[in-house]
Every structure is written in C-alpha cells, then in structure tokens.
N, CA, C and O atoms as a GROMACS GRO file, in nm:
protein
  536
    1UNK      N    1  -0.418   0.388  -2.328
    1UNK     CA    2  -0.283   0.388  -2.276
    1UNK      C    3  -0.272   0.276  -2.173
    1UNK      O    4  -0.272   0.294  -2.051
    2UNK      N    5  -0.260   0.140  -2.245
    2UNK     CA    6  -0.246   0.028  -2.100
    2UNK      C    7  -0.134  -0.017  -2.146
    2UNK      O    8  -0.076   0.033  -2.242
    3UNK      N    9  -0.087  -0.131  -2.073
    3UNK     CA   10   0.019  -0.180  -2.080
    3UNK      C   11   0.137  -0.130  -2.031
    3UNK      O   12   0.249  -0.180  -2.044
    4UNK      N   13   0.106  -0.027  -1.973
    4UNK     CA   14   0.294   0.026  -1.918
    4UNK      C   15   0.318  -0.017  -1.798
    4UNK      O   16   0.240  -0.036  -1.705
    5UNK      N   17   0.450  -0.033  -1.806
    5UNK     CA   18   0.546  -0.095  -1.728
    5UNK      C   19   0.675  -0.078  -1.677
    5UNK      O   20   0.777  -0.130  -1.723
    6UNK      N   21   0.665   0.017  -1.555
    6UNK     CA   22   0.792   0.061  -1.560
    6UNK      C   23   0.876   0.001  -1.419
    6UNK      O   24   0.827  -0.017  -1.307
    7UNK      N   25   1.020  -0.022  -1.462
    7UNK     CA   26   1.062  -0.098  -1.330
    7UNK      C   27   1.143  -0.021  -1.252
    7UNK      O   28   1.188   0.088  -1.288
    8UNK      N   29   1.172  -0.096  -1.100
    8UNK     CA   30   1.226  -0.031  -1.004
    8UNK      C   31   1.293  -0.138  -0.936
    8UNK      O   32   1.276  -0.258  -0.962
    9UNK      N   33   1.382  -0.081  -0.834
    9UNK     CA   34   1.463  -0.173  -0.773
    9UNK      C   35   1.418  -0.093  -0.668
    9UNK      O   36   1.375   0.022  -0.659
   10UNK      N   37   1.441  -0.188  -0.589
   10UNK     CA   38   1.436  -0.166  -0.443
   10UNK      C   39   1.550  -0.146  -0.349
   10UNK      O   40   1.618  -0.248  -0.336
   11UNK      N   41   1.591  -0.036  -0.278
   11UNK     CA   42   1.691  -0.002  -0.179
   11UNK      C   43   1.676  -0.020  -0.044
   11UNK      O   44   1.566  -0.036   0.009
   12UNK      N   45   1.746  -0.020  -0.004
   12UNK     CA   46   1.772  -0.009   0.170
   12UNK      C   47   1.677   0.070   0.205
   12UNK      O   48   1.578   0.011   0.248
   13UNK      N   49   1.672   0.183   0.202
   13UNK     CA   50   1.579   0.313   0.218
   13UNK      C   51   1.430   0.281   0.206
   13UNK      O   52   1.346   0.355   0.257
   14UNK      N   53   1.398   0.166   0.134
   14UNK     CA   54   1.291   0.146   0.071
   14UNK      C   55   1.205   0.055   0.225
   14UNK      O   56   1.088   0.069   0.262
   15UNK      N   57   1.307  -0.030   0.283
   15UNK     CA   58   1.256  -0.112   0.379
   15UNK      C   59   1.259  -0.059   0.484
   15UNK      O   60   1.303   0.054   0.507
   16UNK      N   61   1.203  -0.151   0.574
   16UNK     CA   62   1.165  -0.116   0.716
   16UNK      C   63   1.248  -0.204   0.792
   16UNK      O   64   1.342  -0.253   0.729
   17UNK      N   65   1.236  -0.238   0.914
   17UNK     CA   66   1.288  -0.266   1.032
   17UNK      C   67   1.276  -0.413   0.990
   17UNK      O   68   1.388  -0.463   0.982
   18UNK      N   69   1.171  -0.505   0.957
   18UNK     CA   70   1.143  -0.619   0.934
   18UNK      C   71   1.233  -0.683   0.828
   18UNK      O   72   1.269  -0.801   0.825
   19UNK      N   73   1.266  -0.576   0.732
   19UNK     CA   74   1.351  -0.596   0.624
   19UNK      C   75   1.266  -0.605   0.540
   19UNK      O   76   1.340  -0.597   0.442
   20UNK      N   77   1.166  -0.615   0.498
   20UNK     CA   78   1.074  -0.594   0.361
   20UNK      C   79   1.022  -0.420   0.324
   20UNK      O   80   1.007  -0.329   0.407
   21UNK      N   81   1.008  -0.415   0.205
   21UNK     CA   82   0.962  -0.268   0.139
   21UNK      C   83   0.820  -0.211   0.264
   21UNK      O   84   0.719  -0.279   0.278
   22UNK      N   85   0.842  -0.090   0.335
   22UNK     CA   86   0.742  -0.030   0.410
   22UNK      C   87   0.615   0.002   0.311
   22UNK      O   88   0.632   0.048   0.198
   23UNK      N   89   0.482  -0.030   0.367
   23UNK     CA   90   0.394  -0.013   0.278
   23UNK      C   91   0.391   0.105   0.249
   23UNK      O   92   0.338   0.124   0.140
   24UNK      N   93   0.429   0.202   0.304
   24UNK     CA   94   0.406   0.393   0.270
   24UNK      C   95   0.526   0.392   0.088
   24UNK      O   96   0.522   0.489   0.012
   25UNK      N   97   0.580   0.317   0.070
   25UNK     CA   98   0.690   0.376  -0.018
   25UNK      C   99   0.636   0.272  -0.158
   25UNK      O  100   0.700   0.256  -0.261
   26UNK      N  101   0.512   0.215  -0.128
   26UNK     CA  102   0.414   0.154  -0.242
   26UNK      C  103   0.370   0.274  -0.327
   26UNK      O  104   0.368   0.286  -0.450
   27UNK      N  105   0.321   0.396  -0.190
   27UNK     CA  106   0.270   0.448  -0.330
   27UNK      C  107   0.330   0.503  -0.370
   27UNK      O  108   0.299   0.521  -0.488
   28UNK      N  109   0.491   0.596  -0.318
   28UNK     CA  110   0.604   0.614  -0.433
   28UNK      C  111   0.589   0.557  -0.549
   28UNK      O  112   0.560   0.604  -0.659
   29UNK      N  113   0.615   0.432  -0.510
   29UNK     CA  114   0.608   0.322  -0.667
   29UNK      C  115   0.516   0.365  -0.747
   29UNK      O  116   0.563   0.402  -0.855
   30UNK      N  117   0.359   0.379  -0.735
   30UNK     CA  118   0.316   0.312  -0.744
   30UNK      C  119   0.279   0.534  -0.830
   30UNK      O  120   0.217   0.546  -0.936
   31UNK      N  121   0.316   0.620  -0.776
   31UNK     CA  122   0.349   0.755  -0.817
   31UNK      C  123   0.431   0.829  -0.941
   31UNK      O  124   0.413   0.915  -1.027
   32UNK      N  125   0.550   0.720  -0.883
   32UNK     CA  126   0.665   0.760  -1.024
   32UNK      C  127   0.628   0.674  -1.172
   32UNK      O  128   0.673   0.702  -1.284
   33UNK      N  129   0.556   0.587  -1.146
   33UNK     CA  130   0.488   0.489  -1.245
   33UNK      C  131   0.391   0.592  -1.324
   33UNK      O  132   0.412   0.652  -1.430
   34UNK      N  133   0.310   0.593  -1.264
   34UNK     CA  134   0.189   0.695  -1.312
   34UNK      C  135   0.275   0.865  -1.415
   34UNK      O  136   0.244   0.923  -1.519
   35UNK      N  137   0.389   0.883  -1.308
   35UNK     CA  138   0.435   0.995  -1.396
   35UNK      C  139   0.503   0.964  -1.537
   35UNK      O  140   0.484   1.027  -1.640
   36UNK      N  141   0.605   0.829  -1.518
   36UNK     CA  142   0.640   0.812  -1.626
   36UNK      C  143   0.567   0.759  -1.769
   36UNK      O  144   0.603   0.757  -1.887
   37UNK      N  145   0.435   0.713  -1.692
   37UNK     CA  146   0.377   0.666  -1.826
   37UNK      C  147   0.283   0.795  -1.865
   37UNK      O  148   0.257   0.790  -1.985
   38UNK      N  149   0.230   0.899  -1.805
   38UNK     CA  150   0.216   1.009  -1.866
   38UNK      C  151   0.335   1.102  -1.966
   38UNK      O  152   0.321   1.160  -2.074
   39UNK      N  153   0.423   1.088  -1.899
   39UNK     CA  154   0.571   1.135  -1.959
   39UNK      C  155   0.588   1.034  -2.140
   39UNK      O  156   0.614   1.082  -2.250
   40UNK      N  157   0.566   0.926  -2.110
   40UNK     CA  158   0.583   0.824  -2.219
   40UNK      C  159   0.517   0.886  -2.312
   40UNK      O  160   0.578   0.919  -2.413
   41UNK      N  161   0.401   0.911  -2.300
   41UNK     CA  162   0.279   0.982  -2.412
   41UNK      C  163   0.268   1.154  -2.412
   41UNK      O  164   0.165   1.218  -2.432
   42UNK      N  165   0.391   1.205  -2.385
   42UNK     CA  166   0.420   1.316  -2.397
   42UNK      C  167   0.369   1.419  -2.306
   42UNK      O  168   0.397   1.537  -2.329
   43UNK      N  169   0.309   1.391  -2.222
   43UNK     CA  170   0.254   1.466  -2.094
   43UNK      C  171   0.315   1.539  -2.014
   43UNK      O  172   0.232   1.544  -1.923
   44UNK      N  173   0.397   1.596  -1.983
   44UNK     CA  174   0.464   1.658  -1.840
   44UNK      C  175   0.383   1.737  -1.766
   44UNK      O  176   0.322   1.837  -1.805
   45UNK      N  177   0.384   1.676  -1.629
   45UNK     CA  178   0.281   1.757  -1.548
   45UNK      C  179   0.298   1.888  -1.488
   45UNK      O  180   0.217   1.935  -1.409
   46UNK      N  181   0.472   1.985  -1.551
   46UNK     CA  182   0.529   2.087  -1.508
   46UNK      C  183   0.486   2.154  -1.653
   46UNK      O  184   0.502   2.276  -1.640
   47UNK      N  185   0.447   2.129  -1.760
   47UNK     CA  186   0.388   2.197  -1.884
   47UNK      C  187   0.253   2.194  -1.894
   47UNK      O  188   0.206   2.272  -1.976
   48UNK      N  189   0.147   2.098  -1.809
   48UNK     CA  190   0.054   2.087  -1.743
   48UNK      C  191  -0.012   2.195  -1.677
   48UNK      O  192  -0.129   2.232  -1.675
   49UNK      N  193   0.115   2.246  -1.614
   49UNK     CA  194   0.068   2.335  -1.485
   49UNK      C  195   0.071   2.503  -1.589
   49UNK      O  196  -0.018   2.585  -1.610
   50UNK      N  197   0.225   2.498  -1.638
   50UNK     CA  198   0.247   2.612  -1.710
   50UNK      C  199   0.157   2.689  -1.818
   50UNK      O  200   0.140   2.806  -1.854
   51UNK      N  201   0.112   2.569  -1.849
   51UNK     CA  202   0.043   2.591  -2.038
   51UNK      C  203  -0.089   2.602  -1.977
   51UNK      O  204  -0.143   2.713  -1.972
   52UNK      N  205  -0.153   2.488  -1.925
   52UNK     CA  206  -0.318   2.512  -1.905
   52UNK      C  207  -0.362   2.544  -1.789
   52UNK      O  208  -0.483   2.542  -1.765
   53UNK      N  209  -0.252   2.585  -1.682
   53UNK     CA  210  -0.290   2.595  -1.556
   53UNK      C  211  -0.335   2.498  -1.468
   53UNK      O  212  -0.393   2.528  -1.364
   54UNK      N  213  -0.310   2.379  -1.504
   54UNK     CA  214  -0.362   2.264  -1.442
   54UNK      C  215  -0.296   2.154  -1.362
   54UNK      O  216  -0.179   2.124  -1.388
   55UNK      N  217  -0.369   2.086  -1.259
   55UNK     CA  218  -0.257   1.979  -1.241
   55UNK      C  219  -0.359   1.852  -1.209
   55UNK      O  220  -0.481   1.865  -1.199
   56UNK      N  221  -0.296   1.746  -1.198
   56UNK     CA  222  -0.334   1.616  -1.170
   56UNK      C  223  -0.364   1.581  -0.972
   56UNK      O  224  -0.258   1.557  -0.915
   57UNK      N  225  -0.472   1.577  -0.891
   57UNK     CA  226  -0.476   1.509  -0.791
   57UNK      C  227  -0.543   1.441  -0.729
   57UNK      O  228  -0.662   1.446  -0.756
   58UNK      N  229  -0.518   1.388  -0.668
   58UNK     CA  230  -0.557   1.233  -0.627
   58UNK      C  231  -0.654   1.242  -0.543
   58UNK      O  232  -0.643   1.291  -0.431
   59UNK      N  233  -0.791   1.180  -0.607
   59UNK     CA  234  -0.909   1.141  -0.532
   59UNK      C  235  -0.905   1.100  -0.394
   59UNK      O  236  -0.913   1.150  -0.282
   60UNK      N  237  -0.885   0.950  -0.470
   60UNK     CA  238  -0.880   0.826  -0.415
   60UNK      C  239  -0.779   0.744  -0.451
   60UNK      O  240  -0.733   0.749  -0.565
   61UNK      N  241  -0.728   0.650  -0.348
   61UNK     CA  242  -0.658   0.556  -0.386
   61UNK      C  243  -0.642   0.420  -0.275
   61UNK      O  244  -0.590   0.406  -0.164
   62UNK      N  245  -0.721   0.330  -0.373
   62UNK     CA  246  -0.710   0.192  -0.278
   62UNK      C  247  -0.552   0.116  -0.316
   62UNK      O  248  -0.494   0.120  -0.424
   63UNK      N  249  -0.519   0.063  -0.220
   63UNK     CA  250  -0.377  -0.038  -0.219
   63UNK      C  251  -0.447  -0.215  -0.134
   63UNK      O  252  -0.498  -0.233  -0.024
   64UNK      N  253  -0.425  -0.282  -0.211
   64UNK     CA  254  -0.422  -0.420  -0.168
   64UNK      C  255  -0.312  -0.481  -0.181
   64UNK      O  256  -0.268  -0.518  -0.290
   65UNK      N  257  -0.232  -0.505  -0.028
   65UNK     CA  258  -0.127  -0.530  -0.055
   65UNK      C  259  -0.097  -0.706   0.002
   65UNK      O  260  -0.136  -0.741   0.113
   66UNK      N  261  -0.034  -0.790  -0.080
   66UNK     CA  262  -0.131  -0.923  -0.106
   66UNK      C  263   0.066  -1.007  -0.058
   66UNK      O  264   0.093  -1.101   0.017
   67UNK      N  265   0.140  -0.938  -0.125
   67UNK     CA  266   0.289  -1.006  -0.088
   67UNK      C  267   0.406  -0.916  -0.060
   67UNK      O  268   0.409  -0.823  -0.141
   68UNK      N  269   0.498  -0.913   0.023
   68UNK     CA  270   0.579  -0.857   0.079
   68UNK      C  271   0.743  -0.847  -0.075
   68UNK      O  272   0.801  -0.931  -0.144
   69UNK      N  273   0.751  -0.733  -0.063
   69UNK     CA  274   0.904  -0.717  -0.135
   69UNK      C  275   0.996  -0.674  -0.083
   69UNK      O  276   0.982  -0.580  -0.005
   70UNK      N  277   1.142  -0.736  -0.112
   70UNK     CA  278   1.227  -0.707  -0.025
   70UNK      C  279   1.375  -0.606  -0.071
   70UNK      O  280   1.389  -0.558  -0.184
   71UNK      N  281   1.438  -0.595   0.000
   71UNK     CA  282   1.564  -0.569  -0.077
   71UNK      C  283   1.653  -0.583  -0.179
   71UNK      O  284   1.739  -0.672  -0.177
   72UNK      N  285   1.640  -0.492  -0.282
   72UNK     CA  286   1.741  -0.569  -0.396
   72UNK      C  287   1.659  -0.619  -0.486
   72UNK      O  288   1.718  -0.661  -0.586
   73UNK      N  289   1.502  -0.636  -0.488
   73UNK     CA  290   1.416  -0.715  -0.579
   73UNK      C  291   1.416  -0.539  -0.689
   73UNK      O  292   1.430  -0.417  -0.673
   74UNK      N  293   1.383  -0.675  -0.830
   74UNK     CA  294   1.390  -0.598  -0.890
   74UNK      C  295   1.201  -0.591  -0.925
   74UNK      O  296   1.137  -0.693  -0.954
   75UNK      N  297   1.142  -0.460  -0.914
   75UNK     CA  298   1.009  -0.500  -0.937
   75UNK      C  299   0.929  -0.419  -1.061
   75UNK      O  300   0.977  -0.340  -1.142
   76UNK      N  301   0.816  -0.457  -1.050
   76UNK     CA  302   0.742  -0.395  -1.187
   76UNK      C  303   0.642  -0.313  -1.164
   76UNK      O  304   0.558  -0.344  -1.080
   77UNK      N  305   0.632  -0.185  -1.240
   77UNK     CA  306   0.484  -0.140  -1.166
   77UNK      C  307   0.419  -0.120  -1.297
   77UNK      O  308   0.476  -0.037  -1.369
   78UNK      N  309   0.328  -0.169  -1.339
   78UNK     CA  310   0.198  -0.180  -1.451
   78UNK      C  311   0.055  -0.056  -1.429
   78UNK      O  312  -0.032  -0.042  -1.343
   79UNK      N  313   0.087   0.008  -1.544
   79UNK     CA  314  -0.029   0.148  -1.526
   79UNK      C  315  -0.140   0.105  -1.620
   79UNK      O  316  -0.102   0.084  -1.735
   80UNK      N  317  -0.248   0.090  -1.600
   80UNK     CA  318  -0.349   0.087  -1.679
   80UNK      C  319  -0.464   0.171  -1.679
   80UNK      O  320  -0.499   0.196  -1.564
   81UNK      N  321  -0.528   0.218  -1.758
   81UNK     CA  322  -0.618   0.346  -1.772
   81UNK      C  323  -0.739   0.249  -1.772
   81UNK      O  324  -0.756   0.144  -1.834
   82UNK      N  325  -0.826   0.322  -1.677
   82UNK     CA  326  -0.965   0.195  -1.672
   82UNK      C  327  -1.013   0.296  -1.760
   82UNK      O  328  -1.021   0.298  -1.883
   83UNK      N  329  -1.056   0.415  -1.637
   83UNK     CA  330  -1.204   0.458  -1.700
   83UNK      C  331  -1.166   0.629  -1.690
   83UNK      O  332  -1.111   0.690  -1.599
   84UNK      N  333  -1.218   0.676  -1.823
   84UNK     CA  334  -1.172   0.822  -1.839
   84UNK      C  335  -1.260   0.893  -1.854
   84UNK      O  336  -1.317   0.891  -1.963
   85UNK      N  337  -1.305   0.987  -1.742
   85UNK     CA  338  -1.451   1.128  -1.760
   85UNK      C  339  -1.368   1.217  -1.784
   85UNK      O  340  -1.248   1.219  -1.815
   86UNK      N  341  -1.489   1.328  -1.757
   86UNK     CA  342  -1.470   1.454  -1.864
   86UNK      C  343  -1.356   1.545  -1.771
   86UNK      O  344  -1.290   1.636  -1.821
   87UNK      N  345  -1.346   1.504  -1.628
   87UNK     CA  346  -1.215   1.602  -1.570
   87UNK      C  347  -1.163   1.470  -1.476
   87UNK      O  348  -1.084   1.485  -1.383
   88UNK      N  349  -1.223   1.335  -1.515
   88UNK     CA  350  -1.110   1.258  -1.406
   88UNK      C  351  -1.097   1.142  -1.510
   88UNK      O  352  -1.137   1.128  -1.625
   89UNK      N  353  -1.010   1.048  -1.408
   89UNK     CA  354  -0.960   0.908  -1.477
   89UNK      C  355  -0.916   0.827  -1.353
   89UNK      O  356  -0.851   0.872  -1.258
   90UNK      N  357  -0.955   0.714  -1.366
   90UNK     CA  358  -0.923   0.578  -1.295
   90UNK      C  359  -0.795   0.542  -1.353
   90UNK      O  360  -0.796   0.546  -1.476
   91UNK      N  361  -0.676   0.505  -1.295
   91UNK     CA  362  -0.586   0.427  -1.304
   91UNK      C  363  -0.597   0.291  -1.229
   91UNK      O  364  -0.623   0.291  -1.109
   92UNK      N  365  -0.578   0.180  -1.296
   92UNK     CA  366  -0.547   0.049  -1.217
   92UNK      C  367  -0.403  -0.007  -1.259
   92UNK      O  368  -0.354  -0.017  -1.371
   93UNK      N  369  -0.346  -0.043  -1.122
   93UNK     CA  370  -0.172  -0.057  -1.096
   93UNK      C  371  -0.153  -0.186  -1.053
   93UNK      O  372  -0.250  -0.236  -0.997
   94UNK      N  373  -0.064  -0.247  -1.063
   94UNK     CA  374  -0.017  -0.387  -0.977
   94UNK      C  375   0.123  -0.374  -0.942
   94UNK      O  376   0.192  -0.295  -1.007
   95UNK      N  377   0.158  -0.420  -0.878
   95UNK     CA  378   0.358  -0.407  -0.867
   95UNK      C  379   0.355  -0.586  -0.822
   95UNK      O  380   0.315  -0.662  -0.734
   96UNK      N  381   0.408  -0.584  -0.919
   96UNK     CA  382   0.486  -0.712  -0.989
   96UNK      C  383   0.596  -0.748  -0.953
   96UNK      O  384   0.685  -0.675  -0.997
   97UNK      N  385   0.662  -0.904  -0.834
   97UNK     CA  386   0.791  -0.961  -0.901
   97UNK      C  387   0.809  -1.073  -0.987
   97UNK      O  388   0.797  -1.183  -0.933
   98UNK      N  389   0.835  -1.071  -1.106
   98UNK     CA  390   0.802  -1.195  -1.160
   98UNK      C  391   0.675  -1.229  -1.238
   98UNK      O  392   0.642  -1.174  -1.344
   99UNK      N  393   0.608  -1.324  -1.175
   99UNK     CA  394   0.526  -1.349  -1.185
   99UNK      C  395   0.426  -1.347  -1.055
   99UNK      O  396   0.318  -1.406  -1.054
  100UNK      N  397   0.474  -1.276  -0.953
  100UNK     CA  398   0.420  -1.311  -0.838
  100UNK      C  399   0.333  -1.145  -0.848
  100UNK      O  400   0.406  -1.059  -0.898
  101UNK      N  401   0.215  -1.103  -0.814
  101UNK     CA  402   0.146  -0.980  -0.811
  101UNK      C  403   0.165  -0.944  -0.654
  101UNK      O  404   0.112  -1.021  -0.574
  102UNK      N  405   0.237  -0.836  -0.606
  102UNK     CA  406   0.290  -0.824  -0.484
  102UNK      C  407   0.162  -0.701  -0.395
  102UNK      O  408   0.116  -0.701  -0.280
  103UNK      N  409   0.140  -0.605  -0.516
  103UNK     CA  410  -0.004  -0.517  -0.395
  103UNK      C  411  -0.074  -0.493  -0.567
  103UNK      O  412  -0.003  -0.518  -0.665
  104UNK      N  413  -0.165  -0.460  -0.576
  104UNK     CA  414  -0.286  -0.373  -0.637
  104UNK      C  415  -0.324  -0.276  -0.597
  104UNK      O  416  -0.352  -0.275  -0.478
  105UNK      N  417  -0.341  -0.156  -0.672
  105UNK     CA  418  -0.414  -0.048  -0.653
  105UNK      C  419  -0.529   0.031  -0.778
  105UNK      O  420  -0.510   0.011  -0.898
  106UNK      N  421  -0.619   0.099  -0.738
  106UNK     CA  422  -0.669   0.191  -0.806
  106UNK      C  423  -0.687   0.303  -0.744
  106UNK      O  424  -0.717   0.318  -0.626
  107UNK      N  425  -0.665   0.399  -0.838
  107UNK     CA  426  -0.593   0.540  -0.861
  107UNK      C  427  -0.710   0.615  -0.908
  107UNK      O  428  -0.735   0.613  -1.029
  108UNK      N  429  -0.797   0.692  -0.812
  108UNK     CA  430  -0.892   0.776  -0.934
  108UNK      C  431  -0.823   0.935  -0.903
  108UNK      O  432  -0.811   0.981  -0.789
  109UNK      N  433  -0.784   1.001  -1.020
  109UNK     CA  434  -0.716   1.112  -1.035
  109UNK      C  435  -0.822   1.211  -1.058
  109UNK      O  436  -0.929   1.174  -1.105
  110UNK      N  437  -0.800   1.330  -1.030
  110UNK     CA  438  -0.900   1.467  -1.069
  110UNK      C  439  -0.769   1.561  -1.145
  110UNK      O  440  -0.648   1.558  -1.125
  111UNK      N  441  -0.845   1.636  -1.232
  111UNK     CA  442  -0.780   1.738  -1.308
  111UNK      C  443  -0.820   1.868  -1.258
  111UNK      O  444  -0.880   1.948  -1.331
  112UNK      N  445  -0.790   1.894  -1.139
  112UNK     CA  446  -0.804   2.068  -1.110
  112UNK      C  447  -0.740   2.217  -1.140
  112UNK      O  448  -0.618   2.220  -1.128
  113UNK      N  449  -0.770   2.278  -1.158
  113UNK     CA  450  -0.723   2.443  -1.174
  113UNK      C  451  -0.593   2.493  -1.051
  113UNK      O  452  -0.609   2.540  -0.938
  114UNK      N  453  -0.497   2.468  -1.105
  114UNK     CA  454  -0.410   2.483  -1.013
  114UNK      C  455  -0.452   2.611  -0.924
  114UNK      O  456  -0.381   2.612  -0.823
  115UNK      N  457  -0.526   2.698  -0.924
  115UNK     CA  458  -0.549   2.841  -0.859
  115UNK      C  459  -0.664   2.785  -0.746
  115UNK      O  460  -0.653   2.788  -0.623
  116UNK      N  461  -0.746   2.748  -0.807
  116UNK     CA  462  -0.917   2.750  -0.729
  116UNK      C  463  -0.912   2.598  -0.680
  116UNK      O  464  -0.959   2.559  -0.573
  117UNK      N  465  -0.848   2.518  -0.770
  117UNK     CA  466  -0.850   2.358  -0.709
  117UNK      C  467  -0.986   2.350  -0.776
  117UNK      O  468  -1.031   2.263  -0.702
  118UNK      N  469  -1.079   2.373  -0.854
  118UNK     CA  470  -1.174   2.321  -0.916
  118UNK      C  471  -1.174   2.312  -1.007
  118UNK      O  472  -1.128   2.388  -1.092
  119UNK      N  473  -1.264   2.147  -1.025
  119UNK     CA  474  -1.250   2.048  -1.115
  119UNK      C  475  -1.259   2.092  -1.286
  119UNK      O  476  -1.367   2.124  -1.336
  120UNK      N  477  -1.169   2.088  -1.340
  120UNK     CA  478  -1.176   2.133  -1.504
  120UNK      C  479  -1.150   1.996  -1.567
  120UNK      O  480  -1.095   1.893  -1.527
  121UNK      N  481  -1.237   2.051  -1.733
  121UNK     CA  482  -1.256   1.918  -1.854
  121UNK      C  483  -1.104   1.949  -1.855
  121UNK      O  484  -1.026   2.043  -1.837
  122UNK      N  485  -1.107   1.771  -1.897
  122UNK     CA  486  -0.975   1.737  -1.958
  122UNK      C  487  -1.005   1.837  -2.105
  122UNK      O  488  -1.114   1.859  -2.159
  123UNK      N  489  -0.862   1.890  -2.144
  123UNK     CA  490  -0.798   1.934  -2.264
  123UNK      C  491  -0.845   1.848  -2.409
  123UNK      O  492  -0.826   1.726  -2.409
  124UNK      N  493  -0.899   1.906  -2.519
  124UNK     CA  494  -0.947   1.826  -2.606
  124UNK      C  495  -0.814   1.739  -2.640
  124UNK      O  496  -0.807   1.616  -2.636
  125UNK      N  497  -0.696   1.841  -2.680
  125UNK     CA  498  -0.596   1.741  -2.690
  125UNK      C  499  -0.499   1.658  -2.631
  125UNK      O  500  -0.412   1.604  -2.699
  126UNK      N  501  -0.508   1.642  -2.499
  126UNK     CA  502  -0.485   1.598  -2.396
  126UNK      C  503  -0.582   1.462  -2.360
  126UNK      O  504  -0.546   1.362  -2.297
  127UNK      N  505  -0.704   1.487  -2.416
  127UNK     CA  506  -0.786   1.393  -2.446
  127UNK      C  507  -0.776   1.297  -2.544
  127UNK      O  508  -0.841   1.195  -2.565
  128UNK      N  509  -0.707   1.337  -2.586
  128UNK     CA  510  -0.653   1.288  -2.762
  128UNK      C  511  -0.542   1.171  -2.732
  128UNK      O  512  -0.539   1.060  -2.785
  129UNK      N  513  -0.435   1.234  -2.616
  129UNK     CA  514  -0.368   1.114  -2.631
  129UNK      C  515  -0.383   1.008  -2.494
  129UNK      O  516  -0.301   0.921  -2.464
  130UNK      N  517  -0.484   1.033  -2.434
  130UNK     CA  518  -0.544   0.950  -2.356
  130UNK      C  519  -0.635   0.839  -2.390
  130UNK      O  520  -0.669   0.740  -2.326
  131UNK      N  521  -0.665   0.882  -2.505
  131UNK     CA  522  -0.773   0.775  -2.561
  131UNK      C  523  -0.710   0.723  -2.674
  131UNK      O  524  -0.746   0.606  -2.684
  132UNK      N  525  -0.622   0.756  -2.776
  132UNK     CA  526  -0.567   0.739  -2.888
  132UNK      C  527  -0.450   0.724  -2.868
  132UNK      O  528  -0.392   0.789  -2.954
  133UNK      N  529  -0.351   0.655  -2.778
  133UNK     CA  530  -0.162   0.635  -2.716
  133UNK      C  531  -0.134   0.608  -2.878
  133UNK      O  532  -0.194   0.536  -2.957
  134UNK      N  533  -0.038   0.679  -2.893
  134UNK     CA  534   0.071   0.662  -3.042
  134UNK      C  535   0.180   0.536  -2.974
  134UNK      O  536   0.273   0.492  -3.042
   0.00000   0.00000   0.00000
C-alpha cells in the first residue's frame, strides 16, 4: 500500500503567530493521511475496534521538519508502508508543496487489544490487504 496521497489545504487555524503552519498541527496532517489511506483499502478503525476489538497506536513517531507552510497552501501528505510485523507497521510520510518536501516523518504503529492495550497479530485478513492493496 504505497503511493497515497492525500491533500489538504491549509487554514488560518492551522498557523501560528509567525504566520506559517504550527509544527503541532503536522501531525494532524500527517494523522488524517494515515486514516484515509487505511479507509482507501477498506479499513475503518471504528469496525476495527467493533469487529476485532482492536485499535491502531502510536509507538513512535519522528518528524523532520525541513520547510515552513503557510496559509492557503495547498499541500500533500504521501503514506507509505515501509515495514510490516506480526502486530506492528512502519509508516513513512512526507508533506509535500509542489515539489518542495516541507517535513518527513516515520510512523511506527502497534495493533493493541482495545481492553488490555496488549500487543495482538495483525488479522490474517487484514494482513491481506496490507500486503496485497487492490
């Protein structure tokens, strides 16, 4: 599942005092990205929770943030699946204007038991469309 790309505009709300996007609202971006490209491949993380008892949360997450975005830009956020174990997965992200690469991140996600918070195998078929994107 690489290649996704989902865009955003940037609001008022989004910036800070300086007038450029506050780094805290990167990882919004950089959040709703990750949901929609699970969503893309049929995932919902509220049928997630319902059906297998499970949910998606966040290890780790590095941000390198390399160029400033501002108001009104229209930007890109790119999800790519590095590396997938048996209850986690690496995401690697960029947010994009243009051609210009504005921050980088990697995303390592855990799949826990919504009850106990401990770590469960990914779903065989859940596995299925993580490794096999239609």
């Amino acid at each position: 599942m690489n290649d996704f790309i989902w865009p955003i505009r940037v609001y008022y709300e989004d910036t800070d005092a300086g007038g450029i996007v506050h780094h805290a609202n990167y990882v919004k971006f950089l959040e709703r990205s990750r949901v929609e490209w699970l969503r893309q491949h049929g995932i919902e993380l509220t049928q997630l929770k319902q059906q297998y008892n499970l949910i998606f949360v966040i290890r780790q997450l590095t941000l390198d943030y390399l160029k400033p975005a501002f108001l009104d830009d229209i930007i890109h956020i790119t999800v790519n699946l590095s590396k997938l174990g048996k209850s986690s997965m690496t995401i690697t992200q960029q947010v994009l204007r243009d051609a210009d690469i504005l921050c980088t991140a990697t995303v390592k996600i855990a799949l826990v038991n919504s009850v106990d918070k401990r770590p469960q195998a990914i779903p065989p078929e859940l596995l299925k469309i993580l490794t096999n994107p239609s």
